[in-house]
N, C-alpha and C positions, 0 to 999 in steps of 0.2 A: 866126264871128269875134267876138271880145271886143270890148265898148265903152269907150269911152272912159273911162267912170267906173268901171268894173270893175278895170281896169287903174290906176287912181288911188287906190282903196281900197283894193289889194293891195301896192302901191309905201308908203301910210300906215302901214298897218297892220306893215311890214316895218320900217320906219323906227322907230317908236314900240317895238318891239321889241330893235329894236338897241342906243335912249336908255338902255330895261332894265338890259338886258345890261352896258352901259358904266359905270352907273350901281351895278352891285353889288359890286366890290370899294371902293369909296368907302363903304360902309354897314358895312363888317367894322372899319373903323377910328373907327367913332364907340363912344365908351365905354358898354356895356352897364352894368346896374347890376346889382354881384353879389350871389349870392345865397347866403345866410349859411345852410345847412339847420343844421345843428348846433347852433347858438347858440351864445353864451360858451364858451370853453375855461374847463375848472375848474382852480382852483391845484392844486398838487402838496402832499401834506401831509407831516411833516416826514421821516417814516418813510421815501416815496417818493423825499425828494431825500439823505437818507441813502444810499436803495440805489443810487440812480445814481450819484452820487458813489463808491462801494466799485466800479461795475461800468468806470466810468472810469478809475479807477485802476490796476484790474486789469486794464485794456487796455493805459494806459501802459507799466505793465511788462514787459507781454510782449515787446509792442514796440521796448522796450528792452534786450532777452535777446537779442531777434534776432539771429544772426552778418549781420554787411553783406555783400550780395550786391558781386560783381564787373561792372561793365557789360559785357555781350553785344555784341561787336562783331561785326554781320553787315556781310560785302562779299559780299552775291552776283555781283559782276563779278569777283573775287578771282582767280580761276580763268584768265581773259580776258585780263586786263592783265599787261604786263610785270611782272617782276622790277623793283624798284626800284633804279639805280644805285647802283654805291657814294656818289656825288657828294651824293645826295640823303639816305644811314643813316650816321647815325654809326659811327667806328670799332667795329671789332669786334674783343675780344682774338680769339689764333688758339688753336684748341685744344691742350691741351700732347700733346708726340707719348710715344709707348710706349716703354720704353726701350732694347726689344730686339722688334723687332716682324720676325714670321714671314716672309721670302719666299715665295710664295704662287709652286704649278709653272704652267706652263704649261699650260693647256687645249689638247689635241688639239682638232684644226677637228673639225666637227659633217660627219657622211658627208652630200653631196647627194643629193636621193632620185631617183628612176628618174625620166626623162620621162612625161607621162601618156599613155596611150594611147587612141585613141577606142573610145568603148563600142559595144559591138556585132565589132571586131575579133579575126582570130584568136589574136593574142597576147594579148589581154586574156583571153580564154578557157584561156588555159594551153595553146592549141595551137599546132602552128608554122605558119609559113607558108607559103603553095603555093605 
């Protein structure tokens, strides 16, 4: 069996660990002091900010060649949802009609097909039956 003080330095010890633990996101917000590996940035000489200036330029432009895109209207519920009332879309002219437009014949009905037969029977097999 454990003693008394055995069980009182594992209870400390547990505790002091916890203070740790609680205690290290409070240490990520104190300000480090940065560290400068590079040194000085060197100026640009005249030559350098000439080309950049020509490489700027030449972006703007293009830029400005662009044809303007059309915004991409996605509704993927589109599909889902109702038809929109008349109540809710403005009027719509009606399209103009033909001026002599075809009578279209009549379709014969579509012939129904046989009943199915169960498989394995002897009419399904192209014999008659007993």
């Amino acid at each position: 069996m454990k003693t008394k003080t055995t069980i009182a330095v594992g209870v400390t010890a547990v505790m002091s660990l916890a203070g740790l633990l609680a205690s290290a996101p409070a240490l990520a917000q104190i300000a480090a002091p940065s560290l400068d590996i590079g040194g000085k940035t060197r100026t640009l000489t005249s030559e350098e900010i000439e080309k950049q200036k020509a490489i700027d330029e030449a972006y703007s432009r293009t830029v400005k060649q662009m044809p303007a895109s059309k915004p991409v209207v996605v509704d993927p519920w589109g599909n889902v949802r109702d038809a929109p009332s008349s109540a809710t879309t403005p009027a719509q002219k009606p399209a103009p009609k033909a001026a002599a437009a075809k009578p279209q014949a009549a379709k014969p009905p579509a012939a129904k097909p046989a009943p199915a037969q169960p498989v394995g029977s002897s009419a399904a097999a192209g014999q008659p039956a007993r």
